[in-house]
C-alpha positions in Angstrom: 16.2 -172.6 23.2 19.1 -174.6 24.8 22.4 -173.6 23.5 25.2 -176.1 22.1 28.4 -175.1 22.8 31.4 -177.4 22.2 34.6 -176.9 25.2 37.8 -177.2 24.0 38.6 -180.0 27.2 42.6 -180.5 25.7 43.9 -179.7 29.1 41.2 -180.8 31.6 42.8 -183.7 32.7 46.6 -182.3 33.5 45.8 -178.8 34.0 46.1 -178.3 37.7 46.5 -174.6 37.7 44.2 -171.8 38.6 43.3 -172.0 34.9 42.3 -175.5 35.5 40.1 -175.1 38.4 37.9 -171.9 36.3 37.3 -174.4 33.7 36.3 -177.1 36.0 34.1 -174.8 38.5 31.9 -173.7 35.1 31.0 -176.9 33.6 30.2 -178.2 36.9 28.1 -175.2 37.4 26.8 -175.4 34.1 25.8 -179.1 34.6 23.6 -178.8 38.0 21.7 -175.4 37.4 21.5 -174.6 33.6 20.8 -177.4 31.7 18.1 -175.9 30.4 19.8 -173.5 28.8 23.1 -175.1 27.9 24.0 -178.4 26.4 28.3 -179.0 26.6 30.3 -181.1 24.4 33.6 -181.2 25.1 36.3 -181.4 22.4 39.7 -183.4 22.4 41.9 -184.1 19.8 42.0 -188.0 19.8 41.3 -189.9 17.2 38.8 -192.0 19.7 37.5 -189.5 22.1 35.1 -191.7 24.2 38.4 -193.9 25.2 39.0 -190.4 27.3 35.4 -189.8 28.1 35.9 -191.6 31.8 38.6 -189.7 32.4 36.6 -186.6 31.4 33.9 -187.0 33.4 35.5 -187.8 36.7 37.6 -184.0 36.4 34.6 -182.8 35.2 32.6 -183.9 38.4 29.9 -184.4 35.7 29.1 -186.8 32.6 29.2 -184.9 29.2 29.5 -186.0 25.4 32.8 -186.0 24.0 34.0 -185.6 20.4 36.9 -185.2 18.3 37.4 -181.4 17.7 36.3 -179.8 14.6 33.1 -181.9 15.0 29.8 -179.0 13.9 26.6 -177.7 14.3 27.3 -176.0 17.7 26.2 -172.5 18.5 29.3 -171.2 20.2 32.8 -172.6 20.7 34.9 -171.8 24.1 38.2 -172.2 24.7 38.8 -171.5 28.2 42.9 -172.0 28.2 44.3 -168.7 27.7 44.0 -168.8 24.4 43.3 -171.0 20.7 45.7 -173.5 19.5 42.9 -174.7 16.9 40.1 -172.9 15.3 36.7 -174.9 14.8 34.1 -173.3 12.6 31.4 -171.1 14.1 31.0 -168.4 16.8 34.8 -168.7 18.8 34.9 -167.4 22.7 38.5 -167.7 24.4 39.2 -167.1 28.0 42.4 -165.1 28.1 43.6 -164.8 31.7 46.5 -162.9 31.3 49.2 -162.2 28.8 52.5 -163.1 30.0 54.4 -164.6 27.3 54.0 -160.8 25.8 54.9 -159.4 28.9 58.2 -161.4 29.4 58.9 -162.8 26.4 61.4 -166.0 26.3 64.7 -165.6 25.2 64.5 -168.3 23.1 62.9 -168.2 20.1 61.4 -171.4 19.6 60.2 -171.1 23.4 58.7 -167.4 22.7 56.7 -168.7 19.3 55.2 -171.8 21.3 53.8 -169.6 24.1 52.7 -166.7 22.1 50.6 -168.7 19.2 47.5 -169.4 20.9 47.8 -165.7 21.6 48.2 -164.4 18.2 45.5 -167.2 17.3 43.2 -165.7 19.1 43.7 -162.2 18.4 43.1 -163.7 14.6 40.3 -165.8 14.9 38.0 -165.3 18.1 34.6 -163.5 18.1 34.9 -162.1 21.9 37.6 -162.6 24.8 36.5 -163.2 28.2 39.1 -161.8 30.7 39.4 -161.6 34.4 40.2 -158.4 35.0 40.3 -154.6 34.0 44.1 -155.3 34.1 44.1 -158.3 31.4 41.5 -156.5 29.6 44.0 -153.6 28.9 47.1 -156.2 28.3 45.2 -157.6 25.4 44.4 -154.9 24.1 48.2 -153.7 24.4 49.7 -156.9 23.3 47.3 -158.6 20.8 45.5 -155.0 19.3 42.1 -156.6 19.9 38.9 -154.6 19.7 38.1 -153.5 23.2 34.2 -153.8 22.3 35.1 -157.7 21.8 36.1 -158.0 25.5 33.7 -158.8 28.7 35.1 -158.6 32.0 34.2 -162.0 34.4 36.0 -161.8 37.8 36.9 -165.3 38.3 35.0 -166.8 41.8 35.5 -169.5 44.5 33.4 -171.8 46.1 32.4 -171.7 49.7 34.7 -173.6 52.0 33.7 -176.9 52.8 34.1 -178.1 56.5 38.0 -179.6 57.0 40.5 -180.0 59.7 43.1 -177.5 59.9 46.7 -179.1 58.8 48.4 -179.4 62.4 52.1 -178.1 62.2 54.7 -177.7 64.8 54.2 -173.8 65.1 51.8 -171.4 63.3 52.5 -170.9 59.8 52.1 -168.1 56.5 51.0 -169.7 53.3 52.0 -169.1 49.9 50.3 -171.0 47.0 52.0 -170.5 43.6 54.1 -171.9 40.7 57.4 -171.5 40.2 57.4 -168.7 38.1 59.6 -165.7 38.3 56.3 -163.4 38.5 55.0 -165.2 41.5 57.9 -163.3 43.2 58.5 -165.9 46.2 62.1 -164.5 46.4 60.1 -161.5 48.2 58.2 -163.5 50.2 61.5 -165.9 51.4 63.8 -162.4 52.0 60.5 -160.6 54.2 60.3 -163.5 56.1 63.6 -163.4 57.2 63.2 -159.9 57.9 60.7 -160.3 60.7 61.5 -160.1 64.6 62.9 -162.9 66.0 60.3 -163.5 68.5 57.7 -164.1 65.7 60.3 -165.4 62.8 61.3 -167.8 64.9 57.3 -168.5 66.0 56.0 -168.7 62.3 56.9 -170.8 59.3 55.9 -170.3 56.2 54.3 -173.5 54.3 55.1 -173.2 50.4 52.9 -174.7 48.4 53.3 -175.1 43.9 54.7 -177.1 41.5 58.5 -176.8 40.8 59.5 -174.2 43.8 62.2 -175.8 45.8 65.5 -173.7 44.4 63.7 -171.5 41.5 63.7 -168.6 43.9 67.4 -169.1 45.1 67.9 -171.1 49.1 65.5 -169.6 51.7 67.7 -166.7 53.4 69.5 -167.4 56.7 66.7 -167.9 59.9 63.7 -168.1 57.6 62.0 -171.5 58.1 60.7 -172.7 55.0 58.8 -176.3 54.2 58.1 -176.8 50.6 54.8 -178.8 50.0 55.2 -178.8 46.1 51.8 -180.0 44.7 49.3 -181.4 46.4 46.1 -182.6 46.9 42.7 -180.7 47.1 42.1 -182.1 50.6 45.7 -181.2 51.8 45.5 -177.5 50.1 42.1 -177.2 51.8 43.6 -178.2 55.2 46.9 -175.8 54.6 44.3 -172.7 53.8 42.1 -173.9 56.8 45.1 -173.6 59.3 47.4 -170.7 58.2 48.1 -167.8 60.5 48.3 -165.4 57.1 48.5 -166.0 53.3 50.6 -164.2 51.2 50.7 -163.2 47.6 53.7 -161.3 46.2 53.2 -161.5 42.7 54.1 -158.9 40.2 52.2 -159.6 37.1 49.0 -161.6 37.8 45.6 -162.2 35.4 43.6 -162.4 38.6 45.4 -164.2 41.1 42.8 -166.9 42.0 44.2 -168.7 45.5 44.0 -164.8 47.0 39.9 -165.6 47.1 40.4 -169.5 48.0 42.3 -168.2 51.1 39.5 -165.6 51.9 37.1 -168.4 51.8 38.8 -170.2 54.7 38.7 -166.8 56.7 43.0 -166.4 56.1 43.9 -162.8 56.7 45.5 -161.8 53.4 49.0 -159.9 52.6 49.2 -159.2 48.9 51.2 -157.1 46.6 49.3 -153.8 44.6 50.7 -155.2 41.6 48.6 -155.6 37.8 45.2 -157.0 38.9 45.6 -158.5 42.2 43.8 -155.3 44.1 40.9 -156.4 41.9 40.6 -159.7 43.3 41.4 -158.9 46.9 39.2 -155.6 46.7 39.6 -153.9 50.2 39.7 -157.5 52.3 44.0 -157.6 52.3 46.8 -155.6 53.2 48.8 -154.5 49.9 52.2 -153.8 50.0 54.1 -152.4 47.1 55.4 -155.1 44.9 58.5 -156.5 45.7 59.6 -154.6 48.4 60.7 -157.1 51.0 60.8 -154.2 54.0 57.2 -153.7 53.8 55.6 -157.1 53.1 57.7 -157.8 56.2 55.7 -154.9 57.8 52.8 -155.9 56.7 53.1 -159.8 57.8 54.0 -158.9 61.2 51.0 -156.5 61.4 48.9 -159.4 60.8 50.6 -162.0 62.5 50.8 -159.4 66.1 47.5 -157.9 65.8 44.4 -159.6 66.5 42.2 -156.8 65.7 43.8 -156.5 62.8 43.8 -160.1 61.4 40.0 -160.1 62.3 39.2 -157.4 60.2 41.2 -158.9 57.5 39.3 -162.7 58.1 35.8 -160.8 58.2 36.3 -158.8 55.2 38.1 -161.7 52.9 34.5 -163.8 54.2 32.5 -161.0 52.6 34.3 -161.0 49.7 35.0 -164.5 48.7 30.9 -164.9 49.3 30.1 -162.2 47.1 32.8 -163.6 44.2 30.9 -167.2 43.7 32.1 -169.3 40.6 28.6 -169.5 40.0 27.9 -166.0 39.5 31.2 -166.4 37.0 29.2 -169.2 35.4 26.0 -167.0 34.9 27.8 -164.0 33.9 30.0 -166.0 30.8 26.5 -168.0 29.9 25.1 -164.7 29.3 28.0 -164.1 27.5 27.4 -166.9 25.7 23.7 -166.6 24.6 24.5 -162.9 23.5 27.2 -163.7 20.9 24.9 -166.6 19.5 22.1 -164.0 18.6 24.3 -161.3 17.1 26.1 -164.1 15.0 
């Protein structure tokens, strides 16, 4: 029996984020090897929906029936953007990726109530969460009190690299691929950098790439040479991963931490921090440092950046890994999700 589940799609067509990309990756997958089993609807809260649906379907990559939410008769609900900001009647699955507005909550009242309600909706109304990680499991648990029998664990994935030119720079570069968000910690990244050698600070650049950066994490330190990409396409983030000497990923508090597996999957030897979940999605295919600690991410980028046998390890493991962690295996593992909160319901 084919399921019917209705996608809350409110944020598919602006939502350029990791979270973004998860929810893309499973409908796509979705569409071209499980029809049989699943039929998707996607929900949006205009009053005309199919004025949208050509929209839809070209950040989909595939054509689906829309609808105005709180449209019935599906079997399951799912509401992949970190959490509810409506409830629709029937079974109710939400996505919660991580749960930083608990974490660091705004000073600002107003600020701290907008980012935690979808949250607190969720902890209220959904049947099961779907996490990322160990890590966010336990976070919602800590923050929202939710049953820990209601929560499956789905590792987020990546899909295989397609063929692209490296991005030709003036001199080798490390990447970075993040938003400008205090727990991204670039201010690490910018102070190790300037801590290198000379010989290879002054051979190396790193190539930042995220909405917003340019100032949020103070003026790069004194000999560190810095170019700041902001967003940018899919082909020109493709050709950045394709051509970088190392990528590095300093964040403190992360759900997942999604581009660690993107850069894997261009063979990009990978620095990261050991901080909340990212050891979960880098496995044992990066070099960890401790979290923001400038003197050894600096240790551990040079290591990479002077030591061939070292990088090749790093490229040959991050291969493995980013094969074995496929967003279709992501896709399979929430459909069975899925079809088992149908029949208990």
């Amino acid at each position: 029996m084919t399921l019917r589940v209705g996608v809350d799609a409110r944020k598919l067509l602006d939502d350029r984020r990791g979270i973004g990309r998860y929810a893309r990756a499973l409908l796509r997958s979705w569409h071209a090897r499980a029809r049989e089993r699943i039929e998707l609807t996607l929900l949006v809260s205009d009053l005309l929906p199919q004025l949208i649906a050509g929209k839809l379907t070209a950040e989909a990559g595939a054509s689906f029936p829309v609808a105005r939410r709180g449209h019935s008769g599906f079997d399951v609900i799912w509401y992949p953007w970190n959490g509810m900001l409506w409830v629709n009647g029937g079974s109710k699955i939400a996505t919660v990726h991580d749960c930083w507005p608990f974490a660091s909550p705004a000073p600002d009242e107003a600020i701290r109530r907008n980012e935690q309600t979808p949250f607190l909706t969720t902890a209220a109304h959904a049947d099961r969460i779907i996490v990322d990680s160990t890590f966010s499991r336990n976070e919602v648990v800590r923050h929202l009190n939710f049953d820990p029998s209601k929560i499956d664990i789905v590792p987020l994935g990546v899909d295989p690299a397609a063929p692209v030119a490296a991005h030709q720079q003036a001199k080798p570069y490390v990447l970075f691929v993040g938003e400008a968000e205090t727990r991204k910690d670039l201010a690490t990244l910018l102070h190790a950098m300037a801590l290198l050698p000379p010989a290879v600070r002054e051979g190396h650049e790193l190539v930042v790439v995220g909405k917003g950066q340019p100032g949020k994490a103070g003026p790069p330190p004194e000999g560190a040479s810095v170019r700041f990409e902001g967003e940018v396409t899919e082909e020109r983030l493709a050709a950045l991963y394709a051509g970088a000497s190392a990528f590095v990923f300093p964040s403190t508090y992360e759900g997942f931490g999604l581009p660690i597996l993107e850069a894997m999957s261009y063979g990009v030897p990978v620095v990261a921090s050991d901080a909340a979940s990212v050891p979960e999605a880098a496995g044992d295919a990066a070099l960890y440092f401790p979290a923001a600690d400038a003197l050894a991410c600096t240790a551990a980028i040079e290591q990479v950046l002077t030591h061939e046998p070292l990088a090749r390890t790093l490229r040959e493991a991050g291969l493995a890994r980013a094969a074995a962690m496929t967003w279709d295996r992501c896709a399979d593992a929430t459909l069975a999700i899925f079809e088992r909160t149908a029949r208990e319901m």
